[in-house]
C-alpha positions in Angstrom: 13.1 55.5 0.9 13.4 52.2 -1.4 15.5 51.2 0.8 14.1 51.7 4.0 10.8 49.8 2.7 12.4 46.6 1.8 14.0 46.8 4.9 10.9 47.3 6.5 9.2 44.6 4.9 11.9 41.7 5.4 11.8 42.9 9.4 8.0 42.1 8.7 8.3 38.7 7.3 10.8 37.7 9.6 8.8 38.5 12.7 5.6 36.5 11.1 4.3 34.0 13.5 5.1 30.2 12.9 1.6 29.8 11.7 1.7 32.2 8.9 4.0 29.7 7.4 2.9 27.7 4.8 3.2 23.9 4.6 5.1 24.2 1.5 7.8 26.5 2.9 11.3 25.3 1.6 13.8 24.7 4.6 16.3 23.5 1.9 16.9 22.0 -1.3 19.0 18.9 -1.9 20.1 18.3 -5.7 16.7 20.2 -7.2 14.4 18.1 -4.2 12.6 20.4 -1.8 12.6 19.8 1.6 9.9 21.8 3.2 8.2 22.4 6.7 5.9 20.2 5.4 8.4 17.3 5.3 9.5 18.1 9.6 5.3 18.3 10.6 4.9 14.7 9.0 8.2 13.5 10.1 7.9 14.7 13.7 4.0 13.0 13.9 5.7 9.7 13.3 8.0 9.9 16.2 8.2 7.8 19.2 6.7 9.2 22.1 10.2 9.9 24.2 12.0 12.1 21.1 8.1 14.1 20.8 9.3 15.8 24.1 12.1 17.3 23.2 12.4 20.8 22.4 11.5 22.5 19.4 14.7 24.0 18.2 16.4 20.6 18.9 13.6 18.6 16.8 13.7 21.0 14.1 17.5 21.2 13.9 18.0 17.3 14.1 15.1 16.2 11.4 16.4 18.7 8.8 19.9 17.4 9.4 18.5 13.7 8.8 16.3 14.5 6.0 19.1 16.3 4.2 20.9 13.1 4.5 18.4 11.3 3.6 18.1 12.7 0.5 21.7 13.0 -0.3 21.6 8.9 0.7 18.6 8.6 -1.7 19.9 10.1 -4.4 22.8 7.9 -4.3 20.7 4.9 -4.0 18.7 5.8 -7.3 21.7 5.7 -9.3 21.7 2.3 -9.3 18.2 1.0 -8.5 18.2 -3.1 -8.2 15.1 -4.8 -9.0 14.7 -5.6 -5.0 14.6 -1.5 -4.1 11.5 -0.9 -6.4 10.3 -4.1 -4.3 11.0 -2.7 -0.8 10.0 0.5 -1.8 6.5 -0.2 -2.9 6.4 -2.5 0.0 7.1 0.6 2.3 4.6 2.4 0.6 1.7 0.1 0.6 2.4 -0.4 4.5 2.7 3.3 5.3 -1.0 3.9 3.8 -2.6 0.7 5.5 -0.8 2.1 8.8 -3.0 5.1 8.1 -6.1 3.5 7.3 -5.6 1.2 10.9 -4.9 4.2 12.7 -7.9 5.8 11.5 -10.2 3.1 12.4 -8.1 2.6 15.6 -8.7 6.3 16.7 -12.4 7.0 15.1 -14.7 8.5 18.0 -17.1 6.0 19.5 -19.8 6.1 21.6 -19.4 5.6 24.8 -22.6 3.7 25.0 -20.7 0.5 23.3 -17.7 1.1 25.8 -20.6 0.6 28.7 -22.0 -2.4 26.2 -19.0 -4.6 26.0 -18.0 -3.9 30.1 -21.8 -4.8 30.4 -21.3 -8.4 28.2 -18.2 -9.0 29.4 -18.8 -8.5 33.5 -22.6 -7.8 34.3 -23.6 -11.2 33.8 -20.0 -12.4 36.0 -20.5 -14.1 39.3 -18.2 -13.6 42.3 -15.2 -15.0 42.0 -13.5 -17.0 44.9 -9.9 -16.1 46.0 -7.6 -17.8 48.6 -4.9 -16.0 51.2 -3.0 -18.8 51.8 0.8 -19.4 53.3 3.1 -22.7 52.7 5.5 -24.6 54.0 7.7 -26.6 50.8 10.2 -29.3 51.4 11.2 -32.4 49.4 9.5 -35.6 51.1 6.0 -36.3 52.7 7.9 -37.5 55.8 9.2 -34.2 56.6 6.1 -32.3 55.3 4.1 -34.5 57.7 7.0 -33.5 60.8 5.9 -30.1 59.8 2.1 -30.5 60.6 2.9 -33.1 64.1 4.6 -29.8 65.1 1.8 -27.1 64.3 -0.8 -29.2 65.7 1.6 -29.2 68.8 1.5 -25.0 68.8 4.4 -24.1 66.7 4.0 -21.0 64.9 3.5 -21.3 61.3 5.7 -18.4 60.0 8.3 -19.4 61.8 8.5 -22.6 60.6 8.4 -21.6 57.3 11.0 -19.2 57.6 13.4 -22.0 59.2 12.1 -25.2 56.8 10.8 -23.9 53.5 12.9 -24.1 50.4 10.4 -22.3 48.1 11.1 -18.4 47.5 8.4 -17.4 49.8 9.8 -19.2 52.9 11.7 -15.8 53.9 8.3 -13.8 54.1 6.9 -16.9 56.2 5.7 -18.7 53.6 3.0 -16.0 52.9 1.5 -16.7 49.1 -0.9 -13.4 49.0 -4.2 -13.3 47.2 -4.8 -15.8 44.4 -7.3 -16.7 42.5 -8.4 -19.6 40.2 -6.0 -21.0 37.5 -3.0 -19.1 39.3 -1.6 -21.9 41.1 -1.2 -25.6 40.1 -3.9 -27.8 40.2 -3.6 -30.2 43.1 -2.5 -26.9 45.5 -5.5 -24.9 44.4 -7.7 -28.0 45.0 -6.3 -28.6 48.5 -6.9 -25.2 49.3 -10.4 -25.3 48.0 -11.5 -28.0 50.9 -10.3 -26.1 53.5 -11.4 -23.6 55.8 -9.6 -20.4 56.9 -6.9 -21.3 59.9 -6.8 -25.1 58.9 -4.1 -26.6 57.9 -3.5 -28.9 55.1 -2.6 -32.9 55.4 0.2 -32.8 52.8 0.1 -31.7 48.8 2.5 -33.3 46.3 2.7 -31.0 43.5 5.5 -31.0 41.0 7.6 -28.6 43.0 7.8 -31.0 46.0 5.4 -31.5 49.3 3.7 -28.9 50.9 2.1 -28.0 53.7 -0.6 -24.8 53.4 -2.5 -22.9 55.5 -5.2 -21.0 54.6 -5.6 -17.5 56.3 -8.8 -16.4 54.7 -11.0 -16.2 51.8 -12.9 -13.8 50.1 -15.6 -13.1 46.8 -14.2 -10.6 44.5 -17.1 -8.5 42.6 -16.7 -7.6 39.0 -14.3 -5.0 39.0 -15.5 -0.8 37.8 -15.7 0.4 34.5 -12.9 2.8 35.3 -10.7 -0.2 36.4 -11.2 -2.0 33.3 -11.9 1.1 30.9 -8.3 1.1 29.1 -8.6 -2.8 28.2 -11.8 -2.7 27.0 -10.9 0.7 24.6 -8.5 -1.1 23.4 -10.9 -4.3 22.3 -13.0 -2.1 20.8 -10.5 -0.1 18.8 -9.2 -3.8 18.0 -12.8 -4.7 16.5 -12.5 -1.3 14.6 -9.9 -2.1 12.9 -11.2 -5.3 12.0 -14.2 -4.2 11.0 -12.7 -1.8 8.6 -10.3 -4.4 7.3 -12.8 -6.9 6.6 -15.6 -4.3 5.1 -13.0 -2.9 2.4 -11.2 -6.8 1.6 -14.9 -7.3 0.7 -15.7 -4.4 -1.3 -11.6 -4.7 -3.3 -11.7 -6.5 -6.3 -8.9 -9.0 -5.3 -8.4 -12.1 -7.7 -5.8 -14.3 -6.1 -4.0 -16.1 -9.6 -4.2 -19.7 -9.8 -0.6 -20.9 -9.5 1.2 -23.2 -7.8 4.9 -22.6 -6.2 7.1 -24.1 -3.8 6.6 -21.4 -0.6 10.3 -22.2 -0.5 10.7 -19.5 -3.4 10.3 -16.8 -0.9 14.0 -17.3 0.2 15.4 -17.1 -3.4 17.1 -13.5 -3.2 18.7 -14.6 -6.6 15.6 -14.2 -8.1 15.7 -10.3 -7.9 18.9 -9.9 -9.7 
């Protein structure tokens, strides 16, 4: 009957749901140091995104391998400490809790009345902007450039042309440049562009790349874009302005006296000093 109520028991404990498990549950102990399921949680929070979506049984199995060797490694390293371990160490240290602290601040619910306040400063007082469709023609001398224009006023077809003459990349798709707007192309192209009218054609533009000749298809004003267009970007501004809030407000309250001594920054390279 003993017997057959251990028995009973252990079946009971094995078949205990993962989360009757406590945090401190040894998975293994490496010359006297635990490792628990405490240790895999924390481990497996911390990794990239692609090795989170693996399996469980293959997570599990692989971090408990690693931080058995860890361990074994660490206790290896401790046998002969230098001067620069302590160093790196409390460096790890100190950087692993100001991570936590940043992604605190970084992830702290907001309101979502200051997401609509920043999109509101940043765009609602933004006027139209202007943006050009425009094709080109691109070759090396203004003679040839102005060959190029003697022939369209005489009814040759643009995209042909550029397909046969152009030595820029776009010459292929018929010279076609797309939808640009301010500050994307260089200067003396966007300010030819600017004085024209959709259809015309360009006398021609000396630019850095060589001579040009440009038509401009059309033209359009493009409205401030939605809040659901911009939403990430402005998230992460704000969670940027958390963080350096929080930075700031607890620099200030710290007690931080910086000692008064001068050094050659050089010093910073002098391993030697560690030994």
């Amino acid at each position: 009957m003993k017997n057959l109520m251990m028995g009973t028991a252990l079946a009971l404990a094995l078949a205990a749901p993962a989360s009757a498990q406590e945090a401190d549950t040894v998975l293994a102990t490496v010359n006297g140091t635990d490792i628990t399921l405490g240790h895999l949680i924390a481990m497996r929070a911390r990794l990239p995104q692609q090795y989170q979506q693996l399996p469980d049984e293959v997570l599990y199995d692989g971090m408990l391998e690693q931080l058995i060797q860890q361990q074994v490694l660490a206790d290896s390293a401790r046998e002969d400490m230098a001067r620069a371990d302590e160093l790196g160490l409390e460096n790890e240290q100190r950087a692993y809790l100001a991570g936590r602290v940043i992604d605190r601040a970084a992830t702290a619910p907001r309101d979502p009345a200051e997401l609509q306040a920043l999109y509101d400063e940043t765009y609602g007082g933004a006027e139209p902007e202007t943006e050009w469709n425009a094709s080109h023609i691109l070759v090396e001398t203004e003679e040839e450039a102005q060959a190029l224009i003697e022939q369209l006023e005489g009814g040759a077809d643009f995209a042909e042309l550029a397909r046969e003459e152009s030595t820029g990349p776009s010459g292929p798709n018929g010279g076609a440049l797309g939808w640009f707007g301010a500050g994307m192309m260089v200067p003396e192209f966007e300010q030819a562009v600017q004085g024209m009218e959709a259809g015309g054609i360009s006398e021609p533009v000396q630019t850095q790349f060589g001579w040009h000749v440009v038509k401009l298809n059309e033209t359009r004003q493009k409205d401030a874009p939605p809040l659901e267009q911009v939403r990430a970007e402005l998230e992460t501004q704000l969670q940027s302005a958390a963080v350096d809030a929080e930075i700031t407000r607890l620099t200030e309250s710290a007690e931080v006296e910086r000692a008064e001594v001068e050094l050659d920054p050089s010093l910073i390279r002098q391993t030697d000093l560690l030994e």
